[in-house]
LOVEX-104111 format. One record per atom (N, C-alpha, C): atom name; residue in three letters; residue number from 0; x, y, z. Coordinates in Angstrom, 2 decimals. Example, Ala and Ser with C-alpha at 12.3 -4.5 7.8 and 13.67 -1.06 7.14 Angstrom:
2
["N","ALA",0,[13.19,-5.69,7.80]];
["CA","ALA",0,[12.30,-4.50,7.80]];
["C","ALA",0,[13.20,-3.30,7.80]];
["N","SER",1,[12.85,-2.25,7.08]];
["CA","SER",1,[13.67,-1.06,7.14]];
["C","SER",1,[12.90,0.03,7.87]];
This chain:
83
["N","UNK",0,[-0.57,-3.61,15.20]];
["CA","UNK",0,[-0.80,-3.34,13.79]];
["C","UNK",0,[-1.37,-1.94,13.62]];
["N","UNK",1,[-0.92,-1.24,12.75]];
["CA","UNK",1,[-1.73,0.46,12.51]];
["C","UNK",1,[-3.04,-0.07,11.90]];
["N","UNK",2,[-3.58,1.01,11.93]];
["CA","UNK",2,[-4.66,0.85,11.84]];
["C","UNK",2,[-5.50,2.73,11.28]];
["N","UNK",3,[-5.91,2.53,10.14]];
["CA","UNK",3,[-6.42,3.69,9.66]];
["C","UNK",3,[-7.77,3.84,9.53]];
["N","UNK",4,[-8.09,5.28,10.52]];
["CA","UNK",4,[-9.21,5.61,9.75]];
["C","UNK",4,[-10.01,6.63,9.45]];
["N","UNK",5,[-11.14,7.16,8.69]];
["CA","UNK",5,[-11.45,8.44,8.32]];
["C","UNK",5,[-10.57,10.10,9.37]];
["N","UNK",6,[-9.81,10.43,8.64]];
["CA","UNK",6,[-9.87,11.56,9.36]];
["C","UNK",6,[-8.26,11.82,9.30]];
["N","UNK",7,[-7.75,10.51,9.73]];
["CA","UNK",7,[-6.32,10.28,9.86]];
["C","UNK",7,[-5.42,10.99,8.63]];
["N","UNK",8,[-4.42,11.35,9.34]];
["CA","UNK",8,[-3.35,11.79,8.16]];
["C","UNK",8,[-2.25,11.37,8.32]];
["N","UNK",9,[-1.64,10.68,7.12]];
["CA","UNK",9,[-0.70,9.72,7.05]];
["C","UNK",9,[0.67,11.13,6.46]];
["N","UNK",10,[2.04,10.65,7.26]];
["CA","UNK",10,[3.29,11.90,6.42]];
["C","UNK",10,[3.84,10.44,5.32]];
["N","UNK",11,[4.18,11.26,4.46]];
["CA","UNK",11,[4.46,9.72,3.49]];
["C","UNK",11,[6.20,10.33,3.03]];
["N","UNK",12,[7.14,9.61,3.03]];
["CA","UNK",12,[7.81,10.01,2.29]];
["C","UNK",12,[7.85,9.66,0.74]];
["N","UNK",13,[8.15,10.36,-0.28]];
["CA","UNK",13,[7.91,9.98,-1.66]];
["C","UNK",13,[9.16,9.18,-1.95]];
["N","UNK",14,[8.56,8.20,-2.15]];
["CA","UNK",14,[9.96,6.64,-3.35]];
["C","UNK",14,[9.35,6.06,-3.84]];
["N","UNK",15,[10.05,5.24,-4.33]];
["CA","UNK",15,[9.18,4.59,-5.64]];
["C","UNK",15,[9.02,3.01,-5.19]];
["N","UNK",16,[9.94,2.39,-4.01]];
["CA","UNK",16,[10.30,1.42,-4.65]];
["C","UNK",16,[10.02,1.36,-2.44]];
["N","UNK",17,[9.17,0.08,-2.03]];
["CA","UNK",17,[9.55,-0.35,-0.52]];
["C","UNK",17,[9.92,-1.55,-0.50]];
["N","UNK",18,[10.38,-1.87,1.56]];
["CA","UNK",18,[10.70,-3.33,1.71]];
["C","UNK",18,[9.51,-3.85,1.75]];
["N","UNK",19,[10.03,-5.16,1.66]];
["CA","UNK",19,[8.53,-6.25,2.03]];
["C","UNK",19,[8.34,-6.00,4.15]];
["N","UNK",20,[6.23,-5.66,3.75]];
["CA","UNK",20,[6.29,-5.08,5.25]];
["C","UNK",20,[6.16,-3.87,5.72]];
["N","UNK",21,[6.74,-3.15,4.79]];
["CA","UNK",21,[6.20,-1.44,4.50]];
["C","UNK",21,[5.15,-1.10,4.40]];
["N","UNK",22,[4.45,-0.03,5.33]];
["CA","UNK",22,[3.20,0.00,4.37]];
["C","UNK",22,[3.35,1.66,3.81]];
["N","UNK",23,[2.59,1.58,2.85]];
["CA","UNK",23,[3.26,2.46,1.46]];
["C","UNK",23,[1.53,3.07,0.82]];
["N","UNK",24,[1.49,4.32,0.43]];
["CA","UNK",24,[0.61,4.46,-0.75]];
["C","UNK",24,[1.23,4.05,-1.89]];
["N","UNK",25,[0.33,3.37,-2.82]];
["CA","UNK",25,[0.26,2.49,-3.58]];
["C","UNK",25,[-1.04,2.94,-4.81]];
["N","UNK",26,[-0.67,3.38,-5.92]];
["CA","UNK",26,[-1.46,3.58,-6.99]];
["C","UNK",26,[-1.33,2.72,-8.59]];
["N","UNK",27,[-2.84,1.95,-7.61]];
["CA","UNK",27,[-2.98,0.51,-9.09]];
["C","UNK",27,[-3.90,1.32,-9.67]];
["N","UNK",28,[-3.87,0.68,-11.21]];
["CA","UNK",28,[-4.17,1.04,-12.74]];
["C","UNK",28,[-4.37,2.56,-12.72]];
["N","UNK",29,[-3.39,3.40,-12.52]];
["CA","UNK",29,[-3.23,4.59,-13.01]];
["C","UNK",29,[-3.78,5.87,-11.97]];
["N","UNK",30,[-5.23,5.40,-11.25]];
["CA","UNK",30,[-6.22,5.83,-10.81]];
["C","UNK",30,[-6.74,5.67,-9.31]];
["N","UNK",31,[-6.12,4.74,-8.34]];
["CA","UNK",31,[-6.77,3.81,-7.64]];
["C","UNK",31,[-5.28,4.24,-6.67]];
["N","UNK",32,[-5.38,5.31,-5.21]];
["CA","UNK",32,[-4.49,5.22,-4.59]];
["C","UNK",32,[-5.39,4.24,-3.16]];
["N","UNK",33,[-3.86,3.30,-2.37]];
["CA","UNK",33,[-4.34,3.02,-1.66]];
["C","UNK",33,[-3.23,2.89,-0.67]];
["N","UNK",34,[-3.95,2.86,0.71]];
["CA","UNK",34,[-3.12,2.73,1.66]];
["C","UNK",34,[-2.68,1.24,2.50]];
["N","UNK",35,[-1.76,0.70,1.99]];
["CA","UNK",35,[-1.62,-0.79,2.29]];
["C","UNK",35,[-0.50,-1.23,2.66]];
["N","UNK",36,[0.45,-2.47,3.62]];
["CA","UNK",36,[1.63,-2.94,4.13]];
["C","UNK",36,[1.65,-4.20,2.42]];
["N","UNK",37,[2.91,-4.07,1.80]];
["CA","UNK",37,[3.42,-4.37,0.57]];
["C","UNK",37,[4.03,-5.85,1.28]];
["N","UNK",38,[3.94,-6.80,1.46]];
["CA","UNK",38,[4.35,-8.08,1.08]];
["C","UNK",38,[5.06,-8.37,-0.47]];
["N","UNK",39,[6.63,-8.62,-0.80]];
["CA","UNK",39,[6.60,-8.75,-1.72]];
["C","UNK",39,[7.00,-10.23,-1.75]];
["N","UNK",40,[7.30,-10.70,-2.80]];
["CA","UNK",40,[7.82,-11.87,-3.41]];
["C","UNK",40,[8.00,-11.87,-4.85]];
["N","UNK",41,[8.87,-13.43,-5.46]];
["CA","UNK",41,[9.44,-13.28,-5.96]];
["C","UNK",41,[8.63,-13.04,-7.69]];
["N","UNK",42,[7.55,-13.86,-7.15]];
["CA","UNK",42,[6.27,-14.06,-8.26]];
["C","UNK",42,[5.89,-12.45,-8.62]];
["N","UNK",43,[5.45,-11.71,-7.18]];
["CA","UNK",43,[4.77,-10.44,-7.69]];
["C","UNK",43,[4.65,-9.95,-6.13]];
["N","UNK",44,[3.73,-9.17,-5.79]];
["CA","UNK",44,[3.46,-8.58,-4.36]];
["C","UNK",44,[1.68,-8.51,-3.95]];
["N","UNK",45,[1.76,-8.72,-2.80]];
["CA","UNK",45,[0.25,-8.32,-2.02]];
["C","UNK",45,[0.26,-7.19,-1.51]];
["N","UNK",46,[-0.69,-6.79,-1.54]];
["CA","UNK",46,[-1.33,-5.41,-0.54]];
["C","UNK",46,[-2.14,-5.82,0.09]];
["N","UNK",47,[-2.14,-5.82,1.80]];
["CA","UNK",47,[-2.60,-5.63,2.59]];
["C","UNK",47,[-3.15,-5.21,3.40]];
["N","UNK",48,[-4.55,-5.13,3.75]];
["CA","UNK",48,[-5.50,-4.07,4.58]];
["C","UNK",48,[-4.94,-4.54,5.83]];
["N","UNK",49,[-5.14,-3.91,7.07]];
["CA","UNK",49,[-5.04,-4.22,8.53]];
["C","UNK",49,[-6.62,-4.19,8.64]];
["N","UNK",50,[-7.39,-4.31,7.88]];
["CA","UNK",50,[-9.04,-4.33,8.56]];
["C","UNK",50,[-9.12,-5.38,7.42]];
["N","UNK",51,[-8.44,-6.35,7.71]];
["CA","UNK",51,[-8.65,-7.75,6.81]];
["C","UNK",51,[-10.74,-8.07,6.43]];
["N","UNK",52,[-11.60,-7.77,7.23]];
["CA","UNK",52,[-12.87,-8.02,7.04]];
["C","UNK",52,[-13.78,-6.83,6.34]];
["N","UNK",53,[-12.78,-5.97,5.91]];
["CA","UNK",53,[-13.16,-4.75,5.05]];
["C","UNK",53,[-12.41,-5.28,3.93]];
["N","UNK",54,[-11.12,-5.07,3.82]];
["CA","UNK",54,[-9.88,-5.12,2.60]];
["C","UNK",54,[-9.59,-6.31,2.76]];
["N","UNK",55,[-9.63,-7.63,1.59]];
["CA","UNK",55,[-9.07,-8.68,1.41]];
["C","UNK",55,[-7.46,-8.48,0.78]];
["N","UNK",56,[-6.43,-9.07,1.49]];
["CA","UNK",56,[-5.22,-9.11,0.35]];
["C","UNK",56,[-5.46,-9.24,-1.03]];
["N","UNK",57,[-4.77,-8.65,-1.67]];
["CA","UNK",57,[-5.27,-8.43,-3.07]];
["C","UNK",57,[-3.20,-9.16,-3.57]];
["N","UNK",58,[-3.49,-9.88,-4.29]];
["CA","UNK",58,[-2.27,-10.33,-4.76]];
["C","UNK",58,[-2.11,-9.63,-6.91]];
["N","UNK",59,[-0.77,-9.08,-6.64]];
["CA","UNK",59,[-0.10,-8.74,-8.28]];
["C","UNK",59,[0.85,-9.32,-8.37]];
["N","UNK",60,[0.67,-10.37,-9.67]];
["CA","UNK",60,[1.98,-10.77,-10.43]];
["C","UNK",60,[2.87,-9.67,-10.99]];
["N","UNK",61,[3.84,-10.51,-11.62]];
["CA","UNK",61,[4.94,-8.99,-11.80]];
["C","UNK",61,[4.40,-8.91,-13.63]];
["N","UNK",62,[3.58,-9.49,-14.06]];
["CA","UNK",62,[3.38,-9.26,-15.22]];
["C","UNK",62,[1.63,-7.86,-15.03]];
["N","UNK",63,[1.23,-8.07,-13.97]];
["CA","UNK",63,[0.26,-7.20,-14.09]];
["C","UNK",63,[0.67,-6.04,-13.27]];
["N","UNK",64,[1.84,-6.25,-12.48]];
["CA","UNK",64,[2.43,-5.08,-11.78]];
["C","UNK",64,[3.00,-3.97,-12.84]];
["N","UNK",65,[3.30,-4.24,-14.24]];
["CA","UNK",65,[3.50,-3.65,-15.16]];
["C","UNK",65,[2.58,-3.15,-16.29]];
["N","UNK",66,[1.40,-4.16,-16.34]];
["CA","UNK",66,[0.59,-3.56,-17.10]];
["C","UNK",66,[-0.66,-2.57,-16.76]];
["N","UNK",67,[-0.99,-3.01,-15.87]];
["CA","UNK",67,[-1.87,-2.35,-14.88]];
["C","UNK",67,[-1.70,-0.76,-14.70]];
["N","UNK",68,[-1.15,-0.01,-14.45]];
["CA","UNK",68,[0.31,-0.59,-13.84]];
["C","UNK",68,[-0.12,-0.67,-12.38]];
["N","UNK",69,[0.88,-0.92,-10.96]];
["CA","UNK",69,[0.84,-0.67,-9.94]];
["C","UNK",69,[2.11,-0.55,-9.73]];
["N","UNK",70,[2.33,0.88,-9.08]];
["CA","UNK",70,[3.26,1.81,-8.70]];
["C","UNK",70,[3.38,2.25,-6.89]];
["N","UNK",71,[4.47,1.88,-6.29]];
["CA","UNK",71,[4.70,2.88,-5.33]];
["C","UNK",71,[4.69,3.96,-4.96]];
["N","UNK",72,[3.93,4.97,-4.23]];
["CA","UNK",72,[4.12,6.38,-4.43]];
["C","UNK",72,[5.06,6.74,-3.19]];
["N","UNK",73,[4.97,6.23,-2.28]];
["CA","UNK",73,[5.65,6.32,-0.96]];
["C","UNK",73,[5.71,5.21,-0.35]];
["N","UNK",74,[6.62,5.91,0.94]];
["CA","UNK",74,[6.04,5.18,2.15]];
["C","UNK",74,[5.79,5.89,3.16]];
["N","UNK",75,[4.93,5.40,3.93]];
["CA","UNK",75,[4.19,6.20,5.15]];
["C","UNK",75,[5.08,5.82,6.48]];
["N","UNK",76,[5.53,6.78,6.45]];
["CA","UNK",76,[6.64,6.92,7.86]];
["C","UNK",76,[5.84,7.68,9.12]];
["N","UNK",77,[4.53,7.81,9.04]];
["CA","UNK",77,[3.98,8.59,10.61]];
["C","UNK",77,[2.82,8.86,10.20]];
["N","UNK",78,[1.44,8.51,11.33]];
["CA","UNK",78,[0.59,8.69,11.38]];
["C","UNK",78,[0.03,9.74,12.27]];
["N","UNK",79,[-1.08,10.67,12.15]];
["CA","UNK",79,[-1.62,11.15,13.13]];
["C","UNK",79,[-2.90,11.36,13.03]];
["N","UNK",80,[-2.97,11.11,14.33]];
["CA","UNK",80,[-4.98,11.14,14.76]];
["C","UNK",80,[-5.26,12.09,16.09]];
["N","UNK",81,[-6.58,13.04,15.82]];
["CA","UNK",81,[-6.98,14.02,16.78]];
["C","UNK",81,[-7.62,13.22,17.61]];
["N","UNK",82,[-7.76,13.40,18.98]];
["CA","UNK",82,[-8.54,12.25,19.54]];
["C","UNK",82,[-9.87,13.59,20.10]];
């Protein structure tokens, strides 16, 4: 599982739209970017931390995926870390 942290720089490609399993920056209510693997379904989608005991899955219906809003900004295709 990746795993992010302070320092790291993620290359993202810009789309709007990922598969379920992707992990993607992700900007809920307008303001709020985050770095999370997108579970979708048919109801709505989760975002997922890989440091599950920091970041709880956070679940959006598709009615608050619109009002909110929460938007795809990418997806993160490569990580890198200085060791």
């Amino acid at each position: 599982d990746p795993t992010f942290r302070t320092g790291d720089i993620v290359v993202v490609r810009k789309q709007s739209t990922v598969n379920s399993g992707d992990i993607a920056i992700v900007l809920v209510n307008g303001n709020e970017a985050t770095v999370k693997e997108v579970k979708k379904s048919q109801a709505g989608i989760t975002l997922i931390g890989h440091n599950v005991s920091v970041y709880t899955p956070h679940y959006y219906a598709n009615d608050e995926i619109e009002t909110l809003p929460v938007r795809v900004i990418g997806k993160v295709v490569e990580m890198r870390r200085k060791l």
